[in-house]
PAVEX-192032 format. One record per residue (C-alpha): residue number from 0; residue in one letter; x, y, z. Coordinates in steps of 0.25 Angstrom, whole numbers, plus 2048, in hexadecimal, padded with zeros to 3 digits. Layout:
BEGIN
ZAKE guba voro  xx  yy  zz
ZAKE  NUM    A   X   Y   Z
...
***
This chain:
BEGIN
ZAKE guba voro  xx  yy  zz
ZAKE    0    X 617 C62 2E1
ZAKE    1    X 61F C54 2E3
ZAKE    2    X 618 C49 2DF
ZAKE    3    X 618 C42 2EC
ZAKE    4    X 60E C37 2E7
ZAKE    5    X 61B C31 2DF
ZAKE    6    X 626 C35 2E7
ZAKE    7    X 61E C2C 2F2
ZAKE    8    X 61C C22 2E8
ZAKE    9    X 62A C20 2E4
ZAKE   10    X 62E C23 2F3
ZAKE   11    X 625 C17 2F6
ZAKE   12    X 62B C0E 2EC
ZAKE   13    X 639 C10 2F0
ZAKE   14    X 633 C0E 2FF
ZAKE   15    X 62F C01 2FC
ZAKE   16    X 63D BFA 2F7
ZAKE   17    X 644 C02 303
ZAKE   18    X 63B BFD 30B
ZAKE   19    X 63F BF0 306
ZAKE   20    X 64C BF3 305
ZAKE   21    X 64C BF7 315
ZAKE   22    X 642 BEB 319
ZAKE   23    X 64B BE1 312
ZAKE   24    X 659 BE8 316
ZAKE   25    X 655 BEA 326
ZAKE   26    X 650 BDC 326
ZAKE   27    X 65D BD7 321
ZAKE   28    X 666 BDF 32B
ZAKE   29    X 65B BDC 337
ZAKE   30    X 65E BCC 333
ZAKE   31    X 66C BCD 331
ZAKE   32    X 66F BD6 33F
ZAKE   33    X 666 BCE 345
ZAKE   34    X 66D BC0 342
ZAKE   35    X 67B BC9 344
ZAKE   36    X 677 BCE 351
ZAKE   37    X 674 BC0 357
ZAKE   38    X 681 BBB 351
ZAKE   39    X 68B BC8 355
ZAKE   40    X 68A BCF 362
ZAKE   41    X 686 BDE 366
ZAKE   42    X 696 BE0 366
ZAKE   43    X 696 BDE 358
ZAKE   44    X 68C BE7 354
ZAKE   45    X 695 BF2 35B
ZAKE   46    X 6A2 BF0 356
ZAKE   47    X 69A BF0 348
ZAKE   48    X 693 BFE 34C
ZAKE   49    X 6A1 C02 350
ZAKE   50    X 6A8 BFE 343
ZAKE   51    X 69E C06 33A
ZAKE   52    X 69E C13 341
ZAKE   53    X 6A5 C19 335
ZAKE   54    X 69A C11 32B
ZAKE   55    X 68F C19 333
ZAKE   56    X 695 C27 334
ZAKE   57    X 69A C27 324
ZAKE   58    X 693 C1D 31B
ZAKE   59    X 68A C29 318
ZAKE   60    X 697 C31 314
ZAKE   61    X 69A C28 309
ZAKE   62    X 68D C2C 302
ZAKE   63    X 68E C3B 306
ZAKE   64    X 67F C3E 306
ZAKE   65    X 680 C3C 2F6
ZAKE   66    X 675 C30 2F6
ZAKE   67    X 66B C39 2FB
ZAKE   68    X 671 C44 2F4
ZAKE   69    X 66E C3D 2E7
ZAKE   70    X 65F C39 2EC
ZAKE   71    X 65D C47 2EF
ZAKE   72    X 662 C4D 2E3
ZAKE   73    X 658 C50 2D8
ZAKE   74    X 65F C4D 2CC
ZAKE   75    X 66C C45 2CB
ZAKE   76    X 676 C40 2C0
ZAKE   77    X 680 C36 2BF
ZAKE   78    X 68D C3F 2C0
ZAKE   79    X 688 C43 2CD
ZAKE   80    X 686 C34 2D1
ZAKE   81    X 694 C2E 2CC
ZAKE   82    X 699 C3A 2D3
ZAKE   83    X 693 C36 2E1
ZAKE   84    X 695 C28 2DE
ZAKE   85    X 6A6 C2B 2DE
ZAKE   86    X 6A4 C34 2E9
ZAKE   87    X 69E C2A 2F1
ZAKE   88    X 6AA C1F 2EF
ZAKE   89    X 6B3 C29 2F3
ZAKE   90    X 6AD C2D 300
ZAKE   91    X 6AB C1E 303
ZAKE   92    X 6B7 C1A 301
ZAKE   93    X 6BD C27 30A
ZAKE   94    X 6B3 C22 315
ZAKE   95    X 6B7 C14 315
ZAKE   96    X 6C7 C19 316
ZAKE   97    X 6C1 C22 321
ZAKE   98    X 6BC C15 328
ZAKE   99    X 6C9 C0C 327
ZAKE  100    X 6D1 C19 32E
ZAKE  101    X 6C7 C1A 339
ZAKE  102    X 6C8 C0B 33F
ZAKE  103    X 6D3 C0B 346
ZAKE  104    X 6CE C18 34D
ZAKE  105    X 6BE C12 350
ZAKE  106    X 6C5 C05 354
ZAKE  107    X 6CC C0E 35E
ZAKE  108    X 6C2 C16 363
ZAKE  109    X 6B8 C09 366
ZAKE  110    X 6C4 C01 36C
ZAKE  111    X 6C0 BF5 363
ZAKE  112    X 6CC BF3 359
ZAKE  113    X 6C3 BE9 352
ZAKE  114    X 6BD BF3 34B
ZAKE  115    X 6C8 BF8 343
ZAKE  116    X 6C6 BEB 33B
ZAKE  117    X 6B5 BEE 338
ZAKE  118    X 6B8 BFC 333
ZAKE  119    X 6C2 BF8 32A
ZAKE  120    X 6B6 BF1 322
ZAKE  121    X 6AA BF8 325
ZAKE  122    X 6B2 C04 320
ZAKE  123    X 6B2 C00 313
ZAKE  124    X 6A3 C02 314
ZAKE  125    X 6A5 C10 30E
ZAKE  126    X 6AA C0C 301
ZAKE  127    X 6A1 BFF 2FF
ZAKE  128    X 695 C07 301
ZAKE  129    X 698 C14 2F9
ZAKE  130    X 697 C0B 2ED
ZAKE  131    X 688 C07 2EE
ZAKE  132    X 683 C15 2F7
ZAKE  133    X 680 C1E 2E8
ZAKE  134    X 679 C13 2E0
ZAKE  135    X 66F C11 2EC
ZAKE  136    X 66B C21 2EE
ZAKE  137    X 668 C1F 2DE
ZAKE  138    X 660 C16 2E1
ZAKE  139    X 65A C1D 2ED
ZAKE  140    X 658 C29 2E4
ZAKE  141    X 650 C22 2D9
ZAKE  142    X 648 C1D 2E5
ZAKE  143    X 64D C0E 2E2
ZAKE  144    X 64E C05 2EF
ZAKE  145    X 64C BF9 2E9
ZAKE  146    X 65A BF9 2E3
ZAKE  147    X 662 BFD 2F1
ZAKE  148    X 658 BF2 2F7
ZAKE  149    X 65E BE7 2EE
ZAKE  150    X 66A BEA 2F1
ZAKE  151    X 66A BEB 300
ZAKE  152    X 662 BDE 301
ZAKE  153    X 66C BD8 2FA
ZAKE  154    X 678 BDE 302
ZAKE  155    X 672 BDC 30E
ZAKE  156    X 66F BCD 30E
ZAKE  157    X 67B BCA 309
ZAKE  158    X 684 BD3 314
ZAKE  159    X 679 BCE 320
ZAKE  160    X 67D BC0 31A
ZAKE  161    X 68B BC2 31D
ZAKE  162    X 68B BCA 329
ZAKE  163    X 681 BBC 32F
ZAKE  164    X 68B BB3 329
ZAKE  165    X 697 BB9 330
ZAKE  166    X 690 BBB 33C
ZAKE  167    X 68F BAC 33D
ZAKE  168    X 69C BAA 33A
ZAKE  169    X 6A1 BB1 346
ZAKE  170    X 6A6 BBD 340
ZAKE  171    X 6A0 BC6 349
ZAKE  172    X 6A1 BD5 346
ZAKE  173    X 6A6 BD2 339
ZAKE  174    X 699 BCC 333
ZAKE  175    X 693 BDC 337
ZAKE  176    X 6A0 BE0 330
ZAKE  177    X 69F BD8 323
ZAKE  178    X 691 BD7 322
ZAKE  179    X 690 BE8 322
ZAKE  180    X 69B BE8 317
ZAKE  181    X 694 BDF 30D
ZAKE  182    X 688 BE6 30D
ZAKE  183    X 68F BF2 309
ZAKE  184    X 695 BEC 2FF
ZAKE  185    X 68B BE3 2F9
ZAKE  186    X 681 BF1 2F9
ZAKE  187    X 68B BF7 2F2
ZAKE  188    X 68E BED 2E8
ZAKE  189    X 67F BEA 2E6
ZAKE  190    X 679 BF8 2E5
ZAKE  191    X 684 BFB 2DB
ZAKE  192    X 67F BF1 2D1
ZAKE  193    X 670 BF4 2D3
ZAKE  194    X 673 C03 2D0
ZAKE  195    X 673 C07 2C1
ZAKE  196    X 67C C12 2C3
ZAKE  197    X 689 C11 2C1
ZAKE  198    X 695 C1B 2C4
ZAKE  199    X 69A C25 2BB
ZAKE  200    X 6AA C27 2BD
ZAKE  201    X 6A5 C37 2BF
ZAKE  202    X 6AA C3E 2CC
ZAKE  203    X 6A4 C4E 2CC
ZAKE  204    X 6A2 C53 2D9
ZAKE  205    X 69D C60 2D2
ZAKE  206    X 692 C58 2D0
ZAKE  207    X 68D C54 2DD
ZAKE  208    X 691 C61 2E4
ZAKE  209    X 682 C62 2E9
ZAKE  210    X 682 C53 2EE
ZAKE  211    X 68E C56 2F6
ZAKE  212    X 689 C62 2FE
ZAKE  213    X 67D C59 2FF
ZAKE  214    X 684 C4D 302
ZAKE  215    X 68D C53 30C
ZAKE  216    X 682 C57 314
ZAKE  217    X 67B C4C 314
ZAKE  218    X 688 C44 318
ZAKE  219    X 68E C4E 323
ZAKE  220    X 67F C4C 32A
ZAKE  221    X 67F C3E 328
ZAKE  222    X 68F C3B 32D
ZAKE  223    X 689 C44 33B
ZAKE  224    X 67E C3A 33D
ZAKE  225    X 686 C32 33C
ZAKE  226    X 692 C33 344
ZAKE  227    X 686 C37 34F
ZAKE  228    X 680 C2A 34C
ZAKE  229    X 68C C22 34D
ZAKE  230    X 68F C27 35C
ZAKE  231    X 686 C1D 35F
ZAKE  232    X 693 C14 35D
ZAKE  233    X 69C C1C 364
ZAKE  234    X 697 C1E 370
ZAKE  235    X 691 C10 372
ZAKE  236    X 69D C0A 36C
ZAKE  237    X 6A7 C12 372
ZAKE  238    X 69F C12 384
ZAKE  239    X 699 C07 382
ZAKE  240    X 69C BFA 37B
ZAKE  241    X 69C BF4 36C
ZAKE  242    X 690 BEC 372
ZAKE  243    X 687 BF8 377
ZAKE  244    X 689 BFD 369
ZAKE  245    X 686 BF0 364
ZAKE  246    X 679 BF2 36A
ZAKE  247    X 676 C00 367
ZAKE  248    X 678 BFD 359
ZAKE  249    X 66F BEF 359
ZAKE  250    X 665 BF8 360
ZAKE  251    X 666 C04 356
ZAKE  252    X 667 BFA 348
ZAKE  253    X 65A BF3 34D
ZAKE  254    X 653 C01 34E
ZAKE  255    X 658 C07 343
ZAKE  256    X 653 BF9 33B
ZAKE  257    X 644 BFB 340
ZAKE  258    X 646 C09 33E
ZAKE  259    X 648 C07 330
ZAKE  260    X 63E BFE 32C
ZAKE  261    X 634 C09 331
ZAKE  262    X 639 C14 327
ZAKE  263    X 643 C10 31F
ZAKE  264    X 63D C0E 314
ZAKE  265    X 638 C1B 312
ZAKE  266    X 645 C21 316
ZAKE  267    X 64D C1E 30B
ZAKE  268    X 643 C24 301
ZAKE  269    X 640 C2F 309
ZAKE  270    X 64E C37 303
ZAKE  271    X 64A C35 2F4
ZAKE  272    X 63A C37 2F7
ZAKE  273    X 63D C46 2FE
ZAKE  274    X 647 C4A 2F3
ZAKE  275    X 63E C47 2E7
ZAKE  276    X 635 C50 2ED
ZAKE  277    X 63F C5B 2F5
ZAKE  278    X 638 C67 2ED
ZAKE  279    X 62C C65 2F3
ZAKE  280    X 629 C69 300
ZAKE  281    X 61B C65 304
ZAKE  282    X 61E C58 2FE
ZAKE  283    X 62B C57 307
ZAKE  284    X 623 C5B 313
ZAKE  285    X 618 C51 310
ZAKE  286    X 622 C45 30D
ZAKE  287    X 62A C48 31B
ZAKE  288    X 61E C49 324
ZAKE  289    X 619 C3B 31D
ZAKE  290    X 626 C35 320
ZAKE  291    X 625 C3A 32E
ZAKE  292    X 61A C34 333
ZAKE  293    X 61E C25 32C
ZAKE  294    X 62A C25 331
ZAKE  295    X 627 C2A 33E
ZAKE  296    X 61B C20 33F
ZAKE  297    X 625 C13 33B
ZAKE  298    X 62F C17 343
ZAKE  299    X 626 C19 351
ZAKE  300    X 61F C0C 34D
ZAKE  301    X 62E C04 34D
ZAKE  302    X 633 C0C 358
ZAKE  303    X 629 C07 360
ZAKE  304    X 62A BF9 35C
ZAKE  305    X 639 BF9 35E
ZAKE  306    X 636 BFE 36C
ZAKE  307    X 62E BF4 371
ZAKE  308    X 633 BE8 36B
ZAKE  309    X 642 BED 36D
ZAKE  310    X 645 BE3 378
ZAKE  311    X 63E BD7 36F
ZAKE  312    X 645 BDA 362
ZAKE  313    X 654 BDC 366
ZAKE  314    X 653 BCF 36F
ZAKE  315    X 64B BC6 365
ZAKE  316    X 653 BCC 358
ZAKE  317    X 662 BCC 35E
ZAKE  318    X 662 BC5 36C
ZAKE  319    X 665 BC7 37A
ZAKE  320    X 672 BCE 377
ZAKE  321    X 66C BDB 371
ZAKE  322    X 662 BDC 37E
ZAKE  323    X 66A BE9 382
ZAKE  324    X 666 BF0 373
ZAKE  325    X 657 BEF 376
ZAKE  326    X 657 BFE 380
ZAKE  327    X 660 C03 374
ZAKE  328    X 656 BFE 36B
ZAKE  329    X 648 C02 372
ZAKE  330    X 650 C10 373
ZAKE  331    X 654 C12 363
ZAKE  332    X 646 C0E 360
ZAKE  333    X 640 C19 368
ZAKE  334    X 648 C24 35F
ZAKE  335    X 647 C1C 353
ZAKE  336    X 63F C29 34D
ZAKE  337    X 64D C30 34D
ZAKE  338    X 651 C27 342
ZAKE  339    X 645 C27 33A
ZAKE  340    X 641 C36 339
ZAKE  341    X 64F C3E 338
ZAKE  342    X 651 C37 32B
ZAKE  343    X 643 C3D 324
ZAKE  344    X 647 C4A 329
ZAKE  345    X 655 C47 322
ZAKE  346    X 64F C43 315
ZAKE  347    X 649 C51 315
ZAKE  348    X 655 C59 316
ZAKE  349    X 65D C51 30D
ZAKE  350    X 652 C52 301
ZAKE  351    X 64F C61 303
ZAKE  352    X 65E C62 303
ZAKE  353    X 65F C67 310
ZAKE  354    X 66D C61 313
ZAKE  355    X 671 C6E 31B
ZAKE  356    X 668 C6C 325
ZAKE  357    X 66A C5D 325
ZAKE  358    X 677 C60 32A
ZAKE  359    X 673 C68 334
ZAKE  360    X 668 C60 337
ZAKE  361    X 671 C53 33A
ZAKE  362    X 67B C5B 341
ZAKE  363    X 670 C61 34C
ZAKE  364    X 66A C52 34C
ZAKE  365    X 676 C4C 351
ZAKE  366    X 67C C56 35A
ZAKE  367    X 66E C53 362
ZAKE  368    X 671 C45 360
ZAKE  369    X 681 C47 366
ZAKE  370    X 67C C50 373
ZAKE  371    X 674 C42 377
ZAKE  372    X 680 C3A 376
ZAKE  373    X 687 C3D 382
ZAKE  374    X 67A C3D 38B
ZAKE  375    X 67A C2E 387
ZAKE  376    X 689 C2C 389
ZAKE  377    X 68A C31 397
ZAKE  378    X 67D C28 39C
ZAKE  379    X 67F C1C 394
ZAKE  380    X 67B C14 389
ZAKE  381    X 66C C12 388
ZAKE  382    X 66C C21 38B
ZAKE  383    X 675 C24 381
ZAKE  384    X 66C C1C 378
ZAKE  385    X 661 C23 37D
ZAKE  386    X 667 C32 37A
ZAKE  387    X 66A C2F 36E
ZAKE  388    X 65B C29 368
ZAKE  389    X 655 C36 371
ZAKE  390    X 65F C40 367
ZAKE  391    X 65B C39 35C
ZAKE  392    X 64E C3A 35D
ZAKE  393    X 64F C4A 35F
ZAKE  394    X 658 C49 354
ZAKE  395    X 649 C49 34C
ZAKE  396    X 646 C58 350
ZAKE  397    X 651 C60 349
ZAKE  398    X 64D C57 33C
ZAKE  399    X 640 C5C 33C
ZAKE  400    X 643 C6A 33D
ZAKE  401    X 64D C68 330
ZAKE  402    X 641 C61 32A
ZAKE  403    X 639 C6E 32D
ZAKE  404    X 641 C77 327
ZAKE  405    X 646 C6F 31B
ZAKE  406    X 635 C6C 318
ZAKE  407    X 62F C75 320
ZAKE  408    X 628 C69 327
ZAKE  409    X 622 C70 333
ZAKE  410    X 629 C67 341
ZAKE  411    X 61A C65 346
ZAKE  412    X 617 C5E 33B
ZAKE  413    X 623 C55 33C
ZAKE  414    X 623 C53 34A
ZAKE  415    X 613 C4F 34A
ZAKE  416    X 617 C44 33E
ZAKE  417    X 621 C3D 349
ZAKE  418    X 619 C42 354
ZAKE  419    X 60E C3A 353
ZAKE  420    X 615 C2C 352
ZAKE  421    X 61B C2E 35F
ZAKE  422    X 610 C2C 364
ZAKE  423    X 60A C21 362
ZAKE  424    X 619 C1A 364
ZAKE  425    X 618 C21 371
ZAKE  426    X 60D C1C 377
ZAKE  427    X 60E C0D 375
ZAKE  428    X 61D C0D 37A
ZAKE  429    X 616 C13 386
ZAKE  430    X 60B C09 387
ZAKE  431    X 616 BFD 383
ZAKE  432    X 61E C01 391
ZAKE  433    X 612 BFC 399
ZAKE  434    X 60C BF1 390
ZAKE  435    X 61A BEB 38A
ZAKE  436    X 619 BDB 38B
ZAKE  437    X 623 BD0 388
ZAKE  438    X 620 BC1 383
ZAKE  439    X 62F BBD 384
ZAKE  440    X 62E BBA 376
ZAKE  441    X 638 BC4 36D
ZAKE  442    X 631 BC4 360
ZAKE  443    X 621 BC3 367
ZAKE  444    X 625 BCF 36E
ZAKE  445    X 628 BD7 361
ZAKE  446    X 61E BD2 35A
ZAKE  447    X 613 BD5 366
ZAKE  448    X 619 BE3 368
ZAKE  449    X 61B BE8 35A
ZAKE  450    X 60C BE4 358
ZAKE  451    X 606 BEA 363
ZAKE  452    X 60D BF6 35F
ZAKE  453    X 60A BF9 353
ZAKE  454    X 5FC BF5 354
ZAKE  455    X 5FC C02 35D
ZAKE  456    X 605 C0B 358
ZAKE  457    X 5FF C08 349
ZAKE  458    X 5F0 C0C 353
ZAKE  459    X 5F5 C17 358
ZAKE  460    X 5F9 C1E 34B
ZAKE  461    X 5ED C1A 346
ZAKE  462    X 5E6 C22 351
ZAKE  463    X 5F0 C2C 352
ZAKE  464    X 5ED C2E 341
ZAKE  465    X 5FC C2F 33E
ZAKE  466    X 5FF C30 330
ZAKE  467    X 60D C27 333
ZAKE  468    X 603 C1A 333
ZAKE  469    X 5FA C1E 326
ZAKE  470    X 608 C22 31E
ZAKE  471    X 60C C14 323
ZAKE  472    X 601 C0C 31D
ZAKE  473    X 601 C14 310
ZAKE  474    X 610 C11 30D
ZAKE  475    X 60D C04 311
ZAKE  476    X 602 C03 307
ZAKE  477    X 60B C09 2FB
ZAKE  478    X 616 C00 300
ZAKE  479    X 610 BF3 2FD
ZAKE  480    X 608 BF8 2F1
ZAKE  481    X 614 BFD 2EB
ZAKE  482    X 61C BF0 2EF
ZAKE  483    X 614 BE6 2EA
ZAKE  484    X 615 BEE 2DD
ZAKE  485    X 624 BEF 2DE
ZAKE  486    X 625 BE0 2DC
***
């Protein structure tokens, strides 16, 4: 048997710096978009999603699955490292080429000739980036966040700074565009030095045959999920307007931000944690159902928060100009499980090595995800939006069956775990619909709102006796005992 007492222990540890890592980090990029998004307009935001529909589809393609390859890998030597390290330059480099070609063409299809001149910086993206991407999944792998922390902090104040600066020297679009590029390369440049490893000049791909198959796996599902991800940008950048996109995107980013606070910690060590102790099933099915029931409790909790307060927060935090984000918003928080849980059931396949079904996994994921899309097109865009959240959320279903069979986790058991939070998240949005107040101050309303539900969400799961709530204290408890010690 695992010891699972020290894997939790080490789990926890490396929880804490991420924690600060995505608490410190979220922070910085809330600040710097909200200041950009006062300064720039919703059309700016657009042509920006527009120009980095490349970046999205294939920035996993320059890693090629290899860091979590490397995480889940039991033993590992330095000949197999250099090897992935040369390997990853190469394809880098190939994707950035790739990009450059492909800008006359996605200037064309959007009908904005601008956008020939963004992709011909952000494509370099590739490159910069496949410097710094194996050093971090060494760290990652030796469940060391602190450095990465360090190094994004860094990164990240110095490119927000720029981005601010230029915004308010009326460079538009460009002060998204520059500000991107030198976090990139101030990331690279600063994980590198932090890293003791250094290169060998040793290129073997004998060696990492197993990485490959692994990796390409890993990369085909990923490179799926995200060409379906990314039509998103098509579609409302191609029938609608760089503005709409603009919005959706806002919308989507503000989300995704909440989101991540609720469980983001715990996500990045979720991959290492379930590989140390892959040959053990009952401690496997132990750890998952534990990571069900936190993470479905946090992210009900936000989801409902975002919900209520959705109108109060995009208009006190950006301005009157993003009022047509707030049904986009209130919508995306409704199937914010769809983000959350897909990536436990992920973690799973890939430390079990299951990347066959993986595959197949993502494939049937998103052709439930593609028959939406057209519903949504034919009757608009909030519909569209709509469809889409609706398809991701029954994305969850097919991951839990994989989950099953990969474990042998029964679905009853997984589907009570979630089951129970819905709930409680249920029944105060309902109750919300007939008591909902407004004291035409932004920021009262927020703070009114947010407490008045958590005070009886937190009661309901009290009375309800979810474990989420109890798992939630007790992390809390080890967090702060094991942060104070940490300093």
């Amino acid at each position: 048997m695992v010891n699972v007492s020290e894997i939790k222990s080490r789990g926890l540890k490396g929880s804490i710096w991420n924690f600060l890592n995505m608490m410190v980090n979220q922070l910085k990029t809330f600040i710097v978009s909200l200041i950009l998004a006062r300064l720039l307009m919703p059309a700016d935001f657009g042509l920006v999603s527009m120009a980095l529909i490349l970046n999205s589809i294939l920035d996993f393609l320059v890693d090629f699955g290899f860091s979590s390859a490397i995480i889940q890998k039991e033993t590992i030597d330095n000949k197999e490292v250099s090897t992935v390290f040369w390997l990853n330059l190469l394809i880098g480099g190939c994707c950035s080429i790739i990009a450059l070609c492909c800008a006359p063409l996605i200037a064309w299809f959007y009908e904005m000739s601008q956008l020939k001149s963004l992709i011909n910086v952000t494509a370099w993206s590739f490159l910069i980036s496949s410097f710094g991407t194996l050093q971090t999944a060494l760290f990652q792998r030796a469940l060391d966040f602190k450095s990465p922390f360090i190094a994004k902090l860094i990164s990240g104040l110095v490119s927000g700074g720029i981005g601010i600066a230029m915004a308010f020297g009326g460079y538009g679009v460009w002060a998204l565009v520059y500000s991107n590029v030198a976090g990139w390369v101030l990331y690279s440049v600063i994980i590198w030095i932090m890293s003791p490893w250094r290169p060998k000049f040793i290129f073997k791909l004998c060696l990492i045959t197993d990485m490959i198959s692994f990796g390409a796996k890993m990369t085909l599902s990923t490179v799926i999920n995200r060409i379906v991800k990314q039509m998103d940008t098509l579609i409302i950048g191609k029938l609608y307007s760089a503005a709409s996109l603009g919005l959706y995107n806002r919308a989507q980013s503000l989300n995704n931000l909440v989101i991540e606070y609720s469980f983001s910690s715990i996500r990045s060590v979720m991959l290492p944690s379930l590989s140390m102790i892959q040959k053990d099933n009952e401690a496997m099915k132990y750890s998952v159902l534990k990571l069900l029931h936190i993470i479905s409790f946090l992210t009900f909790y936000f989801s409902g928060i975002m919900f209520i307060c959705a109108d109060d927060i995009l208009l006190f935090l950006y301005g009157e100009q993003w009022v047509g984000a707030v049904p986009i918003f209130r919508i995306l928080s409704i199937s914010s499980i769809s983000l959350c849980l897909p990536v436990i059931f992920d973690a799973v396949l890939t430390a079990v090595n299951r990347m066959t079904m993986y595959l197949w996994l993502s494939v049937f994921r998103n052709i439930i995800l593609l028959l939406a899309i057209p519903l949504g097109v034919k009757f608009g865009f909030i519909v569209y939006v709509w469809a889409v959240s609706i398809a991701s959320i029954l994305k969850i279903f097919p991951s839990m069956v994989t989950t099953k069979i990969a474990i042998r986790l029964s679905l009853a058991e997984q589907l009570i775990a979630v089951g129970k939070y819905i709930l409680p998240m249920g029944i105060l949005l309902v109750f919300w619909y007939f008591v909902n107040f407004n004291t035409n101050i932004y920021i009262l309303n927020i703070i009114l709102k947010s407490l008045l539900y958590t005070i009886f969400f937190l009661v309901l799961n009290l009375v309800m006796g979810n474990e989420g709530i109890r798992i939630f204290i007790s992390l809390l408890n080890g967090a702060l005992k094991r942060l104070k010690s940490s300093f």
